[in-house]
GUPA-933616 format. One record per atom (N, C-alpha, C): z, x, y. Coordinates in steps of 0.001 Angstrom, whole numbers, plus 500000, padded with zeros to 6 digits. Layout:
BEGIN
ZXY/...
END
This chain:
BEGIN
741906622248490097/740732621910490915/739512621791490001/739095620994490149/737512620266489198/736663621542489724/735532621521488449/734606622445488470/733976622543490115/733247621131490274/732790621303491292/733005621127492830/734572620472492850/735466621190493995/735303622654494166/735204623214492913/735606624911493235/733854625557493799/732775624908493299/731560625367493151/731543624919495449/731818623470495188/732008623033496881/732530624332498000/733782624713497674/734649625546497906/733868626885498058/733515627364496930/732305628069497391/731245628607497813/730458627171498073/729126627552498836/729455627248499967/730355626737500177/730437626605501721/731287627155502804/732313626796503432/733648626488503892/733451625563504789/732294623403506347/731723622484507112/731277622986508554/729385618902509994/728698618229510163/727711618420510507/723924614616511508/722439615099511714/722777614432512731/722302613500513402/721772613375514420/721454614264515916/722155614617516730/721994615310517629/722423616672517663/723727617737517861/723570618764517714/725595618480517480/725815619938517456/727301620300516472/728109620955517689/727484621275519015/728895621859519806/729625621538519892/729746620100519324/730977619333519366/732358619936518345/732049620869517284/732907621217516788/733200622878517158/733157622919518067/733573624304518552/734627624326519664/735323625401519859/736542625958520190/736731626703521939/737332625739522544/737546626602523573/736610626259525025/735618625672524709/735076625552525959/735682624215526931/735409623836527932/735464623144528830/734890621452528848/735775620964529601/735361619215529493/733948619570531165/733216618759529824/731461619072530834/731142617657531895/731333616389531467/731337615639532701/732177614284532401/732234613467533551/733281612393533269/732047611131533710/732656610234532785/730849609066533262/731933607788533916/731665606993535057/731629605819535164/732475604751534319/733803604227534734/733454603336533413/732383602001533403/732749601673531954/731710600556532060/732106599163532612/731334598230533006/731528596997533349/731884595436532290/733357595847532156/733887594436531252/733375593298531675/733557592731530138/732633591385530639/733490590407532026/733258589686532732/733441588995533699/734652587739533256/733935587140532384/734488586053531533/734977586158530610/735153587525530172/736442587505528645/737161588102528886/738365587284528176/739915588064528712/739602589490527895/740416590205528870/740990591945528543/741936591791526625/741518592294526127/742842592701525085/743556593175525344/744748593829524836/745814594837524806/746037595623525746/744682596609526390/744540597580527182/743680596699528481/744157597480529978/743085596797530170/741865597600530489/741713598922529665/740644599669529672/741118600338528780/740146601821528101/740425602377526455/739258603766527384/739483605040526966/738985606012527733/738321606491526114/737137606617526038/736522607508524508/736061608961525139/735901609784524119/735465611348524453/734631611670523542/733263612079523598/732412612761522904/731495613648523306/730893614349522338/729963614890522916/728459614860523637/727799615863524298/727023614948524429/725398615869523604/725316615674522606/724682616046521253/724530615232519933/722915615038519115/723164614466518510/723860613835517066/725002615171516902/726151614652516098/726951613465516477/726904613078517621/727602611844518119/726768610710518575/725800610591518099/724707609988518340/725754608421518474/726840607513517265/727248606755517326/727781606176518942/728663606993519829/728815607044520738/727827607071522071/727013607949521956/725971607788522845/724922606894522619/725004606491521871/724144605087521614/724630603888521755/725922603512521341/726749602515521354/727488602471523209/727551603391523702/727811603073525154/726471603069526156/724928602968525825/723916603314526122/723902601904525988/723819601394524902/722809600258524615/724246599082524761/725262599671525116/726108598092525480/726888597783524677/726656598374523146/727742597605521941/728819598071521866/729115599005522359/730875599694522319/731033598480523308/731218598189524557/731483596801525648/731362596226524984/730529595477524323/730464593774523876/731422593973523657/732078594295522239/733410594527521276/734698594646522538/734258595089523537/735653595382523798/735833594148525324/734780593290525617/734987592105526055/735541592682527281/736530592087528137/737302592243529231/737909593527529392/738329594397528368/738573595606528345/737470596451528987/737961597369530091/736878598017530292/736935599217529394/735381599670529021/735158601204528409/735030602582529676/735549603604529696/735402604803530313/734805605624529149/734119607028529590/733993607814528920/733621609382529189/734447610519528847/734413611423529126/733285612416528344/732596613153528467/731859614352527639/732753615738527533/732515616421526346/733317617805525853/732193618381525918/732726619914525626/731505620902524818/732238621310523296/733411621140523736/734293621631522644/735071621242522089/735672621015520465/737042620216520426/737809620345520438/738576622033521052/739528621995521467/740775621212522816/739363621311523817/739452620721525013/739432619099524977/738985618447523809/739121616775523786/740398616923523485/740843617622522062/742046617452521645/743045617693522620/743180618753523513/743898618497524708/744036617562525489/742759616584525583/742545615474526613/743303614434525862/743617614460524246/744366613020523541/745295613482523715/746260614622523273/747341614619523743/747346614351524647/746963614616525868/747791614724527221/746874612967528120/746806612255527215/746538610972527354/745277610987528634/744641611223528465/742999611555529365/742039610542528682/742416610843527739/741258609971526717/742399609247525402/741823608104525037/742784607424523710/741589607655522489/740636607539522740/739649607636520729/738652608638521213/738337609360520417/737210610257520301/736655610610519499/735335610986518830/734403611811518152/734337612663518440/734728613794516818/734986615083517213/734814615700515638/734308617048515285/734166617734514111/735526617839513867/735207618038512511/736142618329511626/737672619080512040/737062620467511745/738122621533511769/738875621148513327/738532620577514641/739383620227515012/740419619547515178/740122618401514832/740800617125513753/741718617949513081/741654618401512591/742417619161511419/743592620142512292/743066621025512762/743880622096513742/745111620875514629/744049619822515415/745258618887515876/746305618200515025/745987617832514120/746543617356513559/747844618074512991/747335619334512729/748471620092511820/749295620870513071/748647621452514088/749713621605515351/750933620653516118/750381619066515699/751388618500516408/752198617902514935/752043618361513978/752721618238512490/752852616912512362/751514616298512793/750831614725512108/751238613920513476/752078614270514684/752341613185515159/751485612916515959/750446613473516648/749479613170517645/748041612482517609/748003612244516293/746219611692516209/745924611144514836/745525610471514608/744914610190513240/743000610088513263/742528610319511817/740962609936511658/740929608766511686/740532607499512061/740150606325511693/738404605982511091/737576607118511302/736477606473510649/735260607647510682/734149607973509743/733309608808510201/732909608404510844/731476609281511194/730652609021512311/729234609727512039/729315611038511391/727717611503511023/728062612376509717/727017612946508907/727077614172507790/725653615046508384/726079615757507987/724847617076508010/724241617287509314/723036617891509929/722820618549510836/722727620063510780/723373620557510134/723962621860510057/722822623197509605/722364624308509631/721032624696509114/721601626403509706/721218627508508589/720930628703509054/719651628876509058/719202629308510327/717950629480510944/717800631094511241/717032631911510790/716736633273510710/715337633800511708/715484635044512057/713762635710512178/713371635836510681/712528635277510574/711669635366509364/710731636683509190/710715637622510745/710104639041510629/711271639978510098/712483639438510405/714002640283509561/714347639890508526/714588638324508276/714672637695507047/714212637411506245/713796637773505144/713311636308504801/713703636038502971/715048636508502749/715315636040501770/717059635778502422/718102634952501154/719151634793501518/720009636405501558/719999636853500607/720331638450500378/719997639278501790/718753638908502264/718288639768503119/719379639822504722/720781638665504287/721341638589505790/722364639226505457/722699639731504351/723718641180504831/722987641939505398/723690642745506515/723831643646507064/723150643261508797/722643641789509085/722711641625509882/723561640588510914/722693640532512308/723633639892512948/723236638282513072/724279637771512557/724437635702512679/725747635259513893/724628634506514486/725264633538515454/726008632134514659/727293632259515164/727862631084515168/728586630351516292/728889629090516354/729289628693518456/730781629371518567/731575629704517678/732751629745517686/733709629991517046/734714631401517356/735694631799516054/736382630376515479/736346630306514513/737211629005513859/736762628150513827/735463627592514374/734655626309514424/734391625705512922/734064625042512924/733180624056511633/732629624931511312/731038625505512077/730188626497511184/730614627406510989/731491628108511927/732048629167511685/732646629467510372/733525628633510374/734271628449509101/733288628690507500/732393627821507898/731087627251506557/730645628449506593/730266628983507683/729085630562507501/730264631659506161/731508632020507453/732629632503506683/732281632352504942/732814631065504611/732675630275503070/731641631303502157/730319630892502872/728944630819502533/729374632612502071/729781633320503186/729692635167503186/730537635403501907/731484634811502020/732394635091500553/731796634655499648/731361633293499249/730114633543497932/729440634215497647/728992635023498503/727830635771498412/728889636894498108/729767637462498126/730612638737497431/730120639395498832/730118639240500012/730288640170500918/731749640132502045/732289641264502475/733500640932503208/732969641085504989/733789640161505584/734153639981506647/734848639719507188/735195640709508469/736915640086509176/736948638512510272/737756637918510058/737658636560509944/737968636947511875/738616637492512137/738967638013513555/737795638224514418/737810639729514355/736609640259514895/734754639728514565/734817639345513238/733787639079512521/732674640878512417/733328641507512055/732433642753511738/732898643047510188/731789643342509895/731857643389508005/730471643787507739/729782643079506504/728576642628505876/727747642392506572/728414641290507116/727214640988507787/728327640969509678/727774640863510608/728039640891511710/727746638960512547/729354638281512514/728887637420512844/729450637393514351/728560637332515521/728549636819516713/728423635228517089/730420635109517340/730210634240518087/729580634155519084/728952632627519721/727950632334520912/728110631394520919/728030630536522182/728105629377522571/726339628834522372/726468627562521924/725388627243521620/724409626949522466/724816626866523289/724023626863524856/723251628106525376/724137629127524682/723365630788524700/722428630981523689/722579630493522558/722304631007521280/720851631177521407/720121630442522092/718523630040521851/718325631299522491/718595631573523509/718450632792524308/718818634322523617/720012634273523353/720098634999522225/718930635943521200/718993634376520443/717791634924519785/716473635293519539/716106634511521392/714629635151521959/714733637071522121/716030637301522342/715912638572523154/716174639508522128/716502639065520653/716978639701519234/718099640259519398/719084639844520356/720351640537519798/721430639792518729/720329638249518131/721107638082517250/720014638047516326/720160637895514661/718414638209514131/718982636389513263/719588635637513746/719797634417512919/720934633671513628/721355632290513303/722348631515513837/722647630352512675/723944630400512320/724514629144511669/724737628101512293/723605626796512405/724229626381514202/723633624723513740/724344623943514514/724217622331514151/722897621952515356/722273621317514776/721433620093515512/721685620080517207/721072620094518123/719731620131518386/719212621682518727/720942622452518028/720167624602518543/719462624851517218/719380624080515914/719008624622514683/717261624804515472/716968623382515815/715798623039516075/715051624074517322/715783623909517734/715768624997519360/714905626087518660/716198626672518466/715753627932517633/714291628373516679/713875626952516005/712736626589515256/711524626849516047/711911626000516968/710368626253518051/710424627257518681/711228628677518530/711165629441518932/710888630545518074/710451630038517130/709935631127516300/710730631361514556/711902630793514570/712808630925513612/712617630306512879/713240630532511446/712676629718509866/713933629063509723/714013627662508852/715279627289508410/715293627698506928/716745628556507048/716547629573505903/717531628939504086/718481627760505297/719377627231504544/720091626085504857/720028624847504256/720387623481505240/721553623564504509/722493623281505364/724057623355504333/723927621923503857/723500621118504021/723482619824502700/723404620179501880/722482621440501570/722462621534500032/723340621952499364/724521622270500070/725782623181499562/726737622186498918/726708620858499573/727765620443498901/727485619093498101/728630618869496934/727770617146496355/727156615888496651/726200615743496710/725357614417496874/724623614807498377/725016616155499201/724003616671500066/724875615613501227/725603615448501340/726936614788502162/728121615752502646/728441615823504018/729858616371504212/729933616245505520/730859615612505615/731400615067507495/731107616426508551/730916615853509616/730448616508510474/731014615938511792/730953614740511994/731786613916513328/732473612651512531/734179613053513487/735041611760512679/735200611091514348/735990610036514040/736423609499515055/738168609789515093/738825609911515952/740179610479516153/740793609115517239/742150609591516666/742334607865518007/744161608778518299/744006608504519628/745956609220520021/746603608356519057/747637608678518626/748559607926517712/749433607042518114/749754607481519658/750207606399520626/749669605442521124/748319605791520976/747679604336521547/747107603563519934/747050603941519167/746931602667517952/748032602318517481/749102602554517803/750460602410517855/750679600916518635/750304601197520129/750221600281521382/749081599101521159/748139599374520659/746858598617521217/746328598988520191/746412598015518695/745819598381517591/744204597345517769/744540596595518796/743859595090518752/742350596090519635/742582596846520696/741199597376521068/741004598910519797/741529599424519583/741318600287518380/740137599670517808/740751598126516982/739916597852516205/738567597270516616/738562597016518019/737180596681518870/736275597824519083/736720598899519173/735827600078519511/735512600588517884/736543600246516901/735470600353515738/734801599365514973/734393598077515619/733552597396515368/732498597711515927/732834597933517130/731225598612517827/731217599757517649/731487600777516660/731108601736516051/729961601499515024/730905600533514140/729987600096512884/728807599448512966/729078598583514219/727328597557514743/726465598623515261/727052599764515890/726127600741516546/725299601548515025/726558601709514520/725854602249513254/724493601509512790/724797600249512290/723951599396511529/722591599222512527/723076599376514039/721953599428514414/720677600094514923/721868601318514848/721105603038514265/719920602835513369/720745602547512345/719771602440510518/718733601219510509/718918600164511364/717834599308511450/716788599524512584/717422600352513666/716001600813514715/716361602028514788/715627602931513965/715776604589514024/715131604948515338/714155604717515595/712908605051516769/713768604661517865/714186603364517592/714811602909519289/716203603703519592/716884603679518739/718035604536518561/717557606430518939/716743606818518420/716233607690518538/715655608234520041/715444606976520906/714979607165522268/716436606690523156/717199606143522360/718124605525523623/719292606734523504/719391607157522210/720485608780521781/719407609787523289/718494609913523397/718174611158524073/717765610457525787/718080609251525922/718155608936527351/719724609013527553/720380608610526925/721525609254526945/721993610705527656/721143611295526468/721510612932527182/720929613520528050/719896612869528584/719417613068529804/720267612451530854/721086610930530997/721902611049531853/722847611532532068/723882612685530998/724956613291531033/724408615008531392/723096615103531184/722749617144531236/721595616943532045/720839615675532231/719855615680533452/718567616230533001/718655616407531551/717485616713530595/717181616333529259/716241615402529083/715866615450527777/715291615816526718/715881615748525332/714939616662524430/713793616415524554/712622617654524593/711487617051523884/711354617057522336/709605615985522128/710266615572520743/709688616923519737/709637617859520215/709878618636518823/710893619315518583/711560619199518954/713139619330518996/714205618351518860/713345617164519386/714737615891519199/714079615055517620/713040615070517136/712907614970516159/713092615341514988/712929616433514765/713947617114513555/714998617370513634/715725617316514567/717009617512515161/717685615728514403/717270614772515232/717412613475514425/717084612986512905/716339613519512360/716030613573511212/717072614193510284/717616615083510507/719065615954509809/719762615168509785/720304614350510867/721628613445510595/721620612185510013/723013612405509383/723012611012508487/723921610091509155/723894608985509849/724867608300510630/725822607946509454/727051607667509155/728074607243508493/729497606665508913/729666605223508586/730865605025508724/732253605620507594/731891606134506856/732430606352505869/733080608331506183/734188608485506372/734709609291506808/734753610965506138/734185610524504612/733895611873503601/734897612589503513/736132612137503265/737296612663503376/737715614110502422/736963614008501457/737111614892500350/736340616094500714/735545615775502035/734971616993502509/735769617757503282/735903616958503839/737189617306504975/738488618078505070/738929617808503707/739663618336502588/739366620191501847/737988619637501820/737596621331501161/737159622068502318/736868621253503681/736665622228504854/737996623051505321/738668622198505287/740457623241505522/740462623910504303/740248624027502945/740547625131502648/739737626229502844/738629625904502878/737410626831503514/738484627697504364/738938627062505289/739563627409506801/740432628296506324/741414628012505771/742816629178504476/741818629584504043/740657629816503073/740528631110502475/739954631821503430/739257631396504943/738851632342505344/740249632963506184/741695632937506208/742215633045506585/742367632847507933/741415632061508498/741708631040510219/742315630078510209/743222629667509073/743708628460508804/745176628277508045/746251628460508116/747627628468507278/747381627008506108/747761626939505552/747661625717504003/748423624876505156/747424623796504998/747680622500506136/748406621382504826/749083620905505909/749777619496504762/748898618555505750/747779617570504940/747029616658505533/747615615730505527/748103615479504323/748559613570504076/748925613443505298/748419611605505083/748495610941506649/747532611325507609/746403612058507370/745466612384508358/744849611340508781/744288610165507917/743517609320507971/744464608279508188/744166607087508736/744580605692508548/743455605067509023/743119604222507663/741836604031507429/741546602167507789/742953601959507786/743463600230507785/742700599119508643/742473599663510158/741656598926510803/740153598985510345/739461600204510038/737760600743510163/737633599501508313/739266599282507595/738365598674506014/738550597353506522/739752596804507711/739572595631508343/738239595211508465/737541596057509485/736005595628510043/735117595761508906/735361596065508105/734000596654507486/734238595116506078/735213594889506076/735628593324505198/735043592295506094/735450592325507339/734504591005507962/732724591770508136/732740592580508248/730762592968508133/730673592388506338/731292592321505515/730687591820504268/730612593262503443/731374594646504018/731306595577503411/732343596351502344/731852597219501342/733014597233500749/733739598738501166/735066598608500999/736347599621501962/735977601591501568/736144602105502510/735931603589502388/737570604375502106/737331605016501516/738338605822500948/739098607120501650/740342607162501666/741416608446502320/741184609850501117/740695609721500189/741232610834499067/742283611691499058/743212610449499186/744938610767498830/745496611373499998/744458611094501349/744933611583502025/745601610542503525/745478608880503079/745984608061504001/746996607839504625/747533607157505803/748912607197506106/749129606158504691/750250606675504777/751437605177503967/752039604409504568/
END
């Protein structure tokens, strides 16, 4: 392992745009939307509808923007789009197996857990979707150095989650122990659902939270310091945070809308990065029609500002997040190869005029 695989490996164990509950464990499918209205005049492809699942936070900003503003539909013409909301990725990953949903955006470590439970046959990555977001946020009247968080208590959304995992990482660099189970050690990490967390830490029974976009921010205007942006942990300040996942049976069946919903991934992208502001207002009308509330902007602004939209899947992150996962012992040594099949997302990205994103040895064959 290269120097700075191992240095990776160590500051961390993993995903700006909207917020990270999306990579947490265990909770419940939160609402089911409408599908959308295929075009009139273009024939259906393959399917004659395609069901997506995401969250509704701005780590998935690609999705809630791209079914907001229409471009997931264009792409998929006569096909109609449906779409379900998670809180968690355990509960999507249940929804692809058990055919509820065919593609979804979803963190990491779940991706991973599915993948290695159904021993590769149930899902593949086909494409990123965001990096970073991610931030330990402290009382700055308890904290206020990194040292200073042994011996207290950190919120994370979830045993085994993404941050969970990363906080984990982060505690073992630091030469302090913690039980990966219970989480009592060094430091005391309380899981919390991120929906609690803000509350939480008004009332001090937690004195900090390892927590993704839009609770980092939450938390901010509530008094809390950002004590540590995990970008800085790993190379080039990059590391996946939302992939896209597709059932393996349905890109199997219907590779032809697969590759429509990741064209209007990639146009949503591009059109992310060319109207930040508009993107920026149509991501949080969004989540006002799925939670019936929208951010305000001192919260949906730095919250958006963290994320990096990406088609490019950061595979090598992805990679050092499972071992994160084994050394914190929440994770058995996963055999990845074949996680990714990357074939359709370098299709589209050859007709955009772009050049192809990489498996790091970890593609189907």
């Amino acid at each position: 392992m290269s120097a700075t695989a191992r240095r990776a490996l160590a500051a961390l164990a993993a995903v700006p745009l909207l917020a990270l509950t999306s990579c947490g464990y265990g909770s419940e499918k939160d609402s089911d939307k409408p599908a959308g209205r295929a075009a009139a005049d273009a024939p259906a492809l393959s399917a004659g509808s395609v069901t997506i699942g995401y969250f509704p936070n701005i780590t998935h900003a690609t999705p809630l923007v791209g079914e907001q503003e229409g471009i997931l539909q264009k792409e998929l013409g006569g096909t109609r789009l449906k779409s379900t909301t998670f809180n968690a990725g355990p509960s999507e990953i249940e929804a692809l197996n058990a055919g509820s949903i065919d593609i979804g955006w979803i963190g990491p470590s779940p991706a991973v857990n599915g993948y290695v439970k159904s021993k590769g046959k149930s899902l593949r990555i086909i494409s990123g979707s965001a990096s970073g977001g991610v931030k330990l946020v402290v009382d700055p009247k308890k904290i206020r150095s990194l040292d200073d968080v042994k011996g207290k208590r950190i919120a994370t959304p979830q045993k085994g989650n993404t941050q969970d995992v990363a906080f984990l990482n982060w505690v073992a660099g630091k030469g302090w122990k913690v039980d990966p189970q219970s989480g009592k050690g060094d430091v005391s990490v309380v899981r919390t659902d991120n929906k609690v967390t803000p509350d939480a830490f008004k009332s001090g029974s937690v004195d900090g939270a390892w927590v993704p976009e839009p609770t980092a921010s939450k938390l901010v205007s509530e008094g809390g310091k950002v004590l540590l942006d995990e970008s800085s942990l790993w190379p080039g300040g990059k590391f996946v945070i939302t992939n896209v996942i597709v059932s393996q049976k349905f890109l199997d069946r219907h590779p032809d809308v697969v590759e429509a919903v990741l064209r209007g991934s990639v146009r949503t992208n591009a059109w992310i990065a060319a109207n930040p502001d508009k993107a920026k207002a149509s991501a949080n009308a969004a989540l006002k029609k799925l939670s019936g509330k929208a951010l305000p902007d001192g919260i949906l602004d730095p919250a958006w500002k963290s994320i990096r939209i990406t088609d490019d899947p950061l595979a090598s992150t992805l990679r050092a997040e499972a071992d994160h996962a084994v050394a914190a012992r929440l994770l058995d040594e996963p055999d990845l190869s074949g996680i990714y099949d990357l074939t359709p997302l370098n299709k589209v990205l050859k007709a955009e005029g772009r050049p192809p994103v990489d498996a790091a040895r970890l593609g189907r064959q």
